[in-house]
N, C-alpha and C positions, 0 to 999 in steps of 0.2 A: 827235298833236296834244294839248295841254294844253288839258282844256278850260277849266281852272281858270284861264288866262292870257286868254279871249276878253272881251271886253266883252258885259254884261247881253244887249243886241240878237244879237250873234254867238252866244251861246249858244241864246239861242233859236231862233234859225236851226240850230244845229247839232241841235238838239231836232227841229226840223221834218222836218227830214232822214230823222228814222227813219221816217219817213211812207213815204219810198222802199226798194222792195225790190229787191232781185237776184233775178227772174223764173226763173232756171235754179235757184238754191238756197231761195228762200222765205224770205231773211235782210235786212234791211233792210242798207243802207251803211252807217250806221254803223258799227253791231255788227262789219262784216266787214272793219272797219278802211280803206274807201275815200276818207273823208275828209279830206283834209290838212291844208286850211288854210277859213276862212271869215275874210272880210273886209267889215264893214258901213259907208260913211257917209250922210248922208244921203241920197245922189240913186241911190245904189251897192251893189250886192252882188255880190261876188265868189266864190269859189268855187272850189278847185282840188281836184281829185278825182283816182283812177285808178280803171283795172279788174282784174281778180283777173288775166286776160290782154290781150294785145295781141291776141289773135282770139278776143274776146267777142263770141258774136253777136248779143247782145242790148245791146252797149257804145250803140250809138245812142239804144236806147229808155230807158234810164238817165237817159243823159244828158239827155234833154230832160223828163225825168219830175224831176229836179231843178228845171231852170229853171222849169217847171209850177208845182210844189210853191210856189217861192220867190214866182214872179207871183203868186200868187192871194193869200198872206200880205200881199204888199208889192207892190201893182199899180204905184204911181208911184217906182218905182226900178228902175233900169237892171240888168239883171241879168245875167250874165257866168259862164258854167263853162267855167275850163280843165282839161283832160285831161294829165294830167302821168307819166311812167312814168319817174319820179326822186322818190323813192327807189322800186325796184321794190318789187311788193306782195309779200309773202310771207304764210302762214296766221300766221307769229306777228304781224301786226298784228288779226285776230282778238279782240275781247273776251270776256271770261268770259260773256258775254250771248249774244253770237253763237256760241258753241262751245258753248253750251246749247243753243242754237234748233236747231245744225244736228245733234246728236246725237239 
């Protein structure tokens, strides 16, 4: 994802995001490249994510540690994470940030 292409608001939700970590690796989502897409309007926040696997065991507490993260920012908007495993994840969606944190 470009974040350079997000609207003022979508970034900062994408900012928000590093709030959440990956419990098994100690790396926030971002960094670990699980974020795809962010979508804001006014009444609306979208979200579409993946996980490093399809049997993450901790894929549920993620995910609603997202929508957490996002309510308490944004309590009066609907707020929405889909789980997407297209395009599959691989380490090179990995940031320089996050291939720091996990060394």
């Amino acid at each position: 994802m470009n974040i350079n292409q997000l609207s003022d608001k979508e970034q900062e939700i994408f900012e928000l995001l590093k709030e959440v970590m990956d419990p098994e690796v100690a790396v926030n989502i971002v960094d670990l490249g699980l974020i795809y897409e962010v979508h804001y309007s006014e009444t609306k926040i979208h979200v579409v994510t993946t996980l490093s696997s399809r049997g993450c065991p901790l894929g549920d507490t993620i995910l609603r540690n997202i929508e957490v993260i996002i309510e308490t920012q944004y309590p009066s908007h609907e707020v929405t994470v889909e789980l997407t495993w297209e395009p599959e994840w691989t380490p090179e969606f990995i940031t320089d940030a996050g291939r720091a944190a996990l060394n």
